[in-house]
Wavefront OBJ file of the C-alpha trace (Angstrom):
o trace
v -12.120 6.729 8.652
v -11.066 7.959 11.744
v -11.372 4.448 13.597
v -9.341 3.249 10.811
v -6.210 5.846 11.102
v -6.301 5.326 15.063
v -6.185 1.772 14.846
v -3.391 1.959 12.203
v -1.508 4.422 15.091
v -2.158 2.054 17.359
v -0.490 -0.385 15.211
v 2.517 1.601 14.507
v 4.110 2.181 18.208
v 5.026 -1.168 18.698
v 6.447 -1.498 15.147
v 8.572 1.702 16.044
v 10.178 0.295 18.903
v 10.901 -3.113 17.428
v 12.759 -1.312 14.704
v 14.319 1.396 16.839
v 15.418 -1.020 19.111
v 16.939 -3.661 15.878
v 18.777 -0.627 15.043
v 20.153 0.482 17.872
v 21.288 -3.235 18.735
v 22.722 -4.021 15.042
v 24.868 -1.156 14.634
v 26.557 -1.503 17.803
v 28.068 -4.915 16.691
v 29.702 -2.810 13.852
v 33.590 -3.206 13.643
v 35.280 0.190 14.503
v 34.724 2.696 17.435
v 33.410 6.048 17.078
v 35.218 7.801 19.287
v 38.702 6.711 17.949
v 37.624 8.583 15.162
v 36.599 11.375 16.882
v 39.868 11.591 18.776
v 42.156 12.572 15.981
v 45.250 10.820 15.384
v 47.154 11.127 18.942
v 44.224 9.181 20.867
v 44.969 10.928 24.367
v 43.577 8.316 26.324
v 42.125 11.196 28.688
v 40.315 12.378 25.398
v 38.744 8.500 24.617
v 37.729 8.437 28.149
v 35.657 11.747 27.988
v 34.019 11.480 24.676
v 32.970 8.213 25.611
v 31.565 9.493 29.255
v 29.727 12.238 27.079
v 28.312 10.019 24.556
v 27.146 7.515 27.190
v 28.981 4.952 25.536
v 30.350 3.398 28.535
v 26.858 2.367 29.896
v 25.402 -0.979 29.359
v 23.540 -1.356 25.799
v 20.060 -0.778 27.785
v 20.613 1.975 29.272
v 21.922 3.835 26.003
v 18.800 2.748 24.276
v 16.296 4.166 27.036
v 18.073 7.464 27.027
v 17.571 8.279 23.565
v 14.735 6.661 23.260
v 13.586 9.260 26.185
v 15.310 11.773 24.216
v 13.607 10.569 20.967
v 9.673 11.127 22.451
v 10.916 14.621 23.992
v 11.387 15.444 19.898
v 15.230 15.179 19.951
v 17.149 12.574 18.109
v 20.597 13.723 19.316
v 23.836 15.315 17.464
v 26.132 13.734 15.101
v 29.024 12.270 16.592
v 31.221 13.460 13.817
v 30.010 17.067 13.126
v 28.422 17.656 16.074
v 25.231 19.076 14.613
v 21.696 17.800 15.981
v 20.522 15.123 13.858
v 16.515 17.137 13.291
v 18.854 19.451 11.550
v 20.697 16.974 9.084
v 16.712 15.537 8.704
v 15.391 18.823 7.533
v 18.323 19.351 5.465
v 18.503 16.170 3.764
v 14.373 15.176 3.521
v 13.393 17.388 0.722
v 16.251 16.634 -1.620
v 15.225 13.503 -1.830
v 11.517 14.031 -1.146
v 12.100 15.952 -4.539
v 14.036 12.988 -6.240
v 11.576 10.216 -5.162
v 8.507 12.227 -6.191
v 9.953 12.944 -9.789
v 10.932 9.514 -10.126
v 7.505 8.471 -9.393
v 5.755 10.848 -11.609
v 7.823 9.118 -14.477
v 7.152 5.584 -13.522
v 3.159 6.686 -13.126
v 3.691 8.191 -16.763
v 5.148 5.384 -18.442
v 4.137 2.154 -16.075
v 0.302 2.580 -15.782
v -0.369 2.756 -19.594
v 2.098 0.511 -20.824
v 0.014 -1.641 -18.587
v -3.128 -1.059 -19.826
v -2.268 -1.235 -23.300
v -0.345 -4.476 -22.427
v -3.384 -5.883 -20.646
v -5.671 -4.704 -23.679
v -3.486 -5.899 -26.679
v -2.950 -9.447 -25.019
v -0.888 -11.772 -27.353
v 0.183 -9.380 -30.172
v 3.363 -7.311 -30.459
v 2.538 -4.331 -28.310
v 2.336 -6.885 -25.470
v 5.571 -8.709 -25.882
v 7.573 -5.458 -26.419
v 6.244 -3.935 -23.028
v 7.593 -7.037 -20.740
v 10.555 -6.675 -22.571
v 10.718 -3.382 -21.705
v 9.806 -4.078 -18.282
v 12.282 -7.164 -17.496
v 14.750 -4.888 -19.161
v 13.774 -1.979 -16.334
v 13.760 -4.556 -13.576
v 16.977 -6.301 -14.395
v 19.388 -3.236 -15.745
v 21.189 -2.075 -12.157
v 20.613 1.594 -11.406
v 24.507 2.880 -11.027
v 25.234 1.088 -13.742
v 22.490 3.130 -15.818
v 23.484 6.467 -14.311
v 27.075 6.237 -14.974
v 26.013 5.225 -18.721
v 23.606 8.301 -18.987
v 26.479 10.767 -17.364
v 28.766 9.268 -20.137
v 26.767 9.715 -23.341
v 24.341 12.496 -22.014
v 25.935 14.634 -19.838
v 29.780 14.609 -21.418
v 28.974 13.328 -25.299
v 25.837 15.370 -25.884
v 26.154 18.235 -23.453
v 22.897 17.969 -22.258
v 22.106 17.800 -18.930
v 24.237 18.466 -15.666
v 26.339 15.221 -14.883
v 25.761 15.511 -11.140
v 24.980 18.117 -8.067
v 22.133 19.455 -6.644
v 20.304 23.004 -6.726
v 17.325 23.739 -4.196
v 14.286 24.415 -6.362
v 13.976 27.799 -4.235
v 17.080 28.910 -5.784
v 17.160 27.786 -9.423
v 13.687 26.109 -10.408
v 14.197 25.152 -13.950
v 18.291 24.239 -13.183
v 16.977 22.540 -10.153
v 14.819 19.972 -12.482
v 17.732 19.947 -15.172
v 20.205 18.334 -12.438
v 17.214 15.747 -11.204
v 15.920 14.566 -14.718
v 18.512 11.858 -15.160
v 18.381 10.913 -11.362
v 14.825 10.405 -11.261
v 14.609 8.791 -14.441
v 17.486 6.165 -13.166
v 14.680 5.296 -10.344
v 12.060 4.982 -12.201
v 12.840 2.152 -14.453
v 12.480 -0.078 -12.394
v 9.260 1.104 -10.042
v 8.168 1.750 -13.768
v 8.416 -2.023 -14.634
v 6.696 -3.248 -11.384
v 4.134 -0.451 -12.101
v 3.198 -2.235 -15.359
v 3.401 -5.511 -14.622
v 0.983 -4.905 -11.835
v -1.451 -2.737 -13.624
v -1.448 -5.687 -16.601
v -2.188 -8.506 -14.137
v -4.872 -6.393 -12.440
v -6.553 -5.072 -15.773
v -6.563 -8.586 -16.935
v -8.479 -9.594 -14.021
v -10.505 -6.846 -14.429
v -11.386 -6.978 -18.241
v -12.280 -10.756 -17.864
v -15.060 -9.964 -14.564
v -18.781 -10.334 -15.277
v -19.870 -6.497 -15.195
v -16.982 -5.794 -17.921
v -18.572 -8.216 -20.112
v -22.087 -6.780 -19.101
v -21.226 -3.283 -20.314
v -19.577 -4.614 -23.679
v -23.281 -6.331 -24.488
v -25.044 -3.244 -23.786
v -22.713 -1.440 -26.315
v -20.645 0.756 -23.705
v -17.791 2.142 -26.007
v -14.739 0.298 -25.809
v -12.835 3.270 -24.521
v -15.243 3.657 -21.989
v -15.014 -0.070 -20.954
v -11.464 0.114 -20.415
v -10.561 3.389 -18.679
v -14.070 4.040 -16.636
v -15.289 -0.079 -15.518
v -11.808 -1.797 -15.679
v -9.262 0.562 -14.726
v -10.911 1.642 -11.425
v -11.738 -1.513 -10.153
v -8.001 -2.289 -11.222
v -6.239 0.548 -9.716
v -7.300 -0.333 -6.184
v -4.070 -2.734 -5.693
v -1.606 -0.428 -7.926
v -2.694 2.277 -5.416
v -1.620 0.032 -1.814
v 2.052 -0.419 -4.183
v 2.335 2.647 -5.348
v 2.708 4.291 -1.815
v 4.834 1.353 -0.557
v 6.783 2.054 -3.501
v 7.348 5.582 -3.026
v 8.543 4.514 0.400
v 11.080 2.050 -0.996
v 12.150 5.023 -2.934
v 13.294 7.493 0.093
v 15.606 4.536 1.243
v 16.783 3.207 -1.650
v 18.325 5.976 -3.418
v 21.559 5.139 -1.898
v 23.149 4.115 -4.763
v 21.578 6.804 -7.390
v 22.527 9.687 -4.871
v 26.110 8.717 -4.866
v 26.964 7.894 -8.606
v 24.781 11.406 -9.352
v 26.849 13.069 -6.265
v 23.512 14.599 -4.375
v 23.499 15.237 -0.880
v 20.150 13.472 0.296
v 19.450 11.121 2.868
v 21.174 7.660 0.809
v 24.525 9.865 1.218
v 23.722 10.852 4.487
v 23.379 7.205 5.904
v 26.256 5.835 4.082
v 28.526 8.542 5.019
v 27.397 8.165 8.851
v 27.519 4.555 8.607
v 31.103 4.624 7.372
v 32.050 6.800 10.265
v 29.991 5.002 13.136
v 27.678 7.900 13.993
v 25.257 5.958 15.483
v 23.031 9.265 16.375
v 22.626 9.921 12.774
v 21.703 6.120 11.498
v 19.517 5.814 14.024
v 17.807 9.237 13.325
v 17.308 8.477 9.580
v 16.387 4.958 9.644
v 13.692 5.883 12.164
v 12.726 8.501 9.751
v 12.540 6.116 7.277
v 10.559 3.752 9.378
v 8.081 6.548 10.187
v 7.514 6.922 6.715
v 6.676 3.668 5.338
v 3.934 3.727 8.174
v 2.657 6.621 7.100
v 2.618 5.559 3.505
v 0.581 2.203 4.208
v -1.656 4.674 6.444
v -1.818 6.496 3.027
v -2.181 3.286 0.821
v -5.618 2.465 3.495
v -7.147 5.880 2.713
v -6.589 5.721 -0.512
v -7.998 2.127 -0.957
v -11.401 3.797 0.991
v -11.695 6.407 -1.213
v -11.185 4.486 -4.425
v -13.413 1.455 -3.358
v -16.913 3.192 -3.272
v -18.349 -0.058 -1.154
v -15.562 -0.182 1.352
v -16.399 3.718 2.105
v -20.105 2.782 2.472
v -19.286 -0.240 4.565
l 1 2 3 4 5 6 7 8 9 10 11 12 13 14 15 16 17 18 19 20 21 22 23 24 25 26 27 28 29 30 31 32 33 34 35 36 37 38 39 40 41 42 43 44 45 46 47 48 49 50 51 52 53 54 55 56 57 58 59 60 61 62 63 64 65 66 67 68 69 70 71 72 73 74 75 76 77 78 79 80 81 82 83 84 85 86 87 88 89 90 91 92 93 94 95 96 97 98 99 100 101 102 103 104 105 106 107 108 109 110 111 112 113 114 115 116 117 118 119 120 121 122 123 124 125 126 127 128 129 130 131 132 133 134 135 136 137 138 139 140 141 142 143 144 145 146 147 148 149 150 151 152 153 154 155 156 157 158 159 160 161 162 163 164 165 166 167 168 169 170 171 172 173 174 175 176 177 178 179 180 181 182 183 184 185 186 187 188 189 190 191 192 193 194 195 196 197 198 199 200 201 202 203 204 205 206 207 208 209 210 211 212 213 214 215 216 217 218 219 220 221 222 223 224 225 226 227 228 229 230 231 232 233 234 235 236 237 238 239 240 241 242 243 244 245 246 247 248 249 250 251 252 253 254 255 256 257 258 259 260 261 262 263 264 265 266 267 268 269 270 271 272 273 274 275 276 277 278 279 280 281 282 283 284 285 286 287 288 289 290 291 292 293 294 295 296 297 298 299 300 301 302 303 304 305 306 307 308 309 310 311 312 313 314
């Protein structure tokens, strides 16, 4: 186990700096200059000339990358251009809110994905089937702010039921804090919920059609037991490898839920600094972001071990 997480490290430094350094590279080809924004309206041309001496950005492109890169393995990812605040700040600010969202938008899509696949894979060709992939091409093909701004409408001002939008820090107002995230999360989950079934039907298909399946039907295992204790582990080892890449899809895709709910995670925080050319913030988050899909497929490995009884004895 160990091997296997140091060889995965090993793995992951190079993959760092090729997407540290596409970064870095990509966003200075943006239109628009930073420091004309920073300036205010006058411009002093004395003014442009010092922010750009302070923010390095009159050096050639390799030399900005190796000094915050240098600054980056020191544990500092710089300060926002536009508020002037160090970017590990705006991180730990930012992470949990939409640690919180992802993780109750998984829980959902876990709730409703995993059986609807199993009882899709185990009622092959009847109704039950058909009605969950219609369900699920439904969840994969309805667009997210489109469902959010339909919930706000009938939940939030028709019914009265649920906040329409904000954010509350669970170490403030618990129960208020899940009230405002219900209809976020469950925006996000439809569709990991839809891949979530799909997946767990084709892989309990497989499953329920292998030799020791049939094996344990003939020796009159229950058919209860059949399904949920020889099928569904065998078939959970490749839902487990895409449910941690999903969850990593998650905290960088909730750009578009954040904004139509109005919550201040890290989707608002990238768009905002992208719209403003802070590069020190873009490049902080997406390498945050990068950082955690690694450690997610580091995740997915383990998991796959400790599911899989003969790679753990192998």
């Amino acid at each position: 186990m160990l091997k296997l997480i140091l060889r995965r490290v090993i793995v992951a430094i190079p993959t760092l700096i090729l997407v540290s350094m596409i970064v870095f590279m990509l966003q200075k080809i943006l239109p628009g200059d930073p420091v004309l924004t920073l300036a205010g309206e006058e411009r002093d041309p004395a003014v442009l000339d010092y922010l750009r001496d302070k923010y390095r950005l009159n050096d050639p492109l390799p030399m900005q990358y190796a000094a915050w890169a240098g600054q980056v393995l020191q544990g500092d990812l710089g300060k926002s251009l536009r508020t002037d605040v160090p970017v590990t700040t705006l991180i730990a600010q930012k992470l949990p809110v939409t640690l919180q969202l992802a993780a109750m938008a998984m829980f959902f899509a876990l709730l409703v994905g995993i059986p609807m696949g199993i009882v899709a894979a185990v009622r092959k060709g009847k109704p039950v089937e058909m009605g969950a992939n219609i369900a699920a091409l439904s969840g994969m093909s309805i667009p997210n702010f489109w469902l959010g701004i339909i919930l706000i409408m009938v939940v939030s001002v028709q019914w009265k039921l649920l906040p329409a939008s904000g954010y509350v820090s669970p170490s403030e107002d618990f129960w208020l804090s899940i009230k405002t995230m219900l209809m976020p999360s469950l925006v996000l989950s439809t569709a990991i919920a839809a891949y979530l079934m799909r997946h767990t039907r084709s892989s309990m298909l497989e499953a329920l059609s292998a030799d020791y399946v049939r094996t344990a039907r003939a020796k009159g295992v229950s058919p209860r037991s059949v399904v949920l204790r020889h099928a569904l582990r065998n078939a959970l080892m490749p839902i487990v490898t895409l449910v941690t890449l999903l969850f990593g899809e998650l905290l960088a895709g909730a750009v578009l839920t954040e904004q139509v709910f109005t919550i201040p995670g890290f989707g608002k925080l990238v768009v905002d600094a992208v719209f403003t050319r802070d590069y020190a913030v873009v490049q902080g988050v997406v390498l945050c972001v990068a950082v955690g899909f690694i450690l997610m497929n580091l995740l997915a490995d383990i998991l796959y071990i400790l599911v899989n009884p003969r790679l753990r004895h192998s």
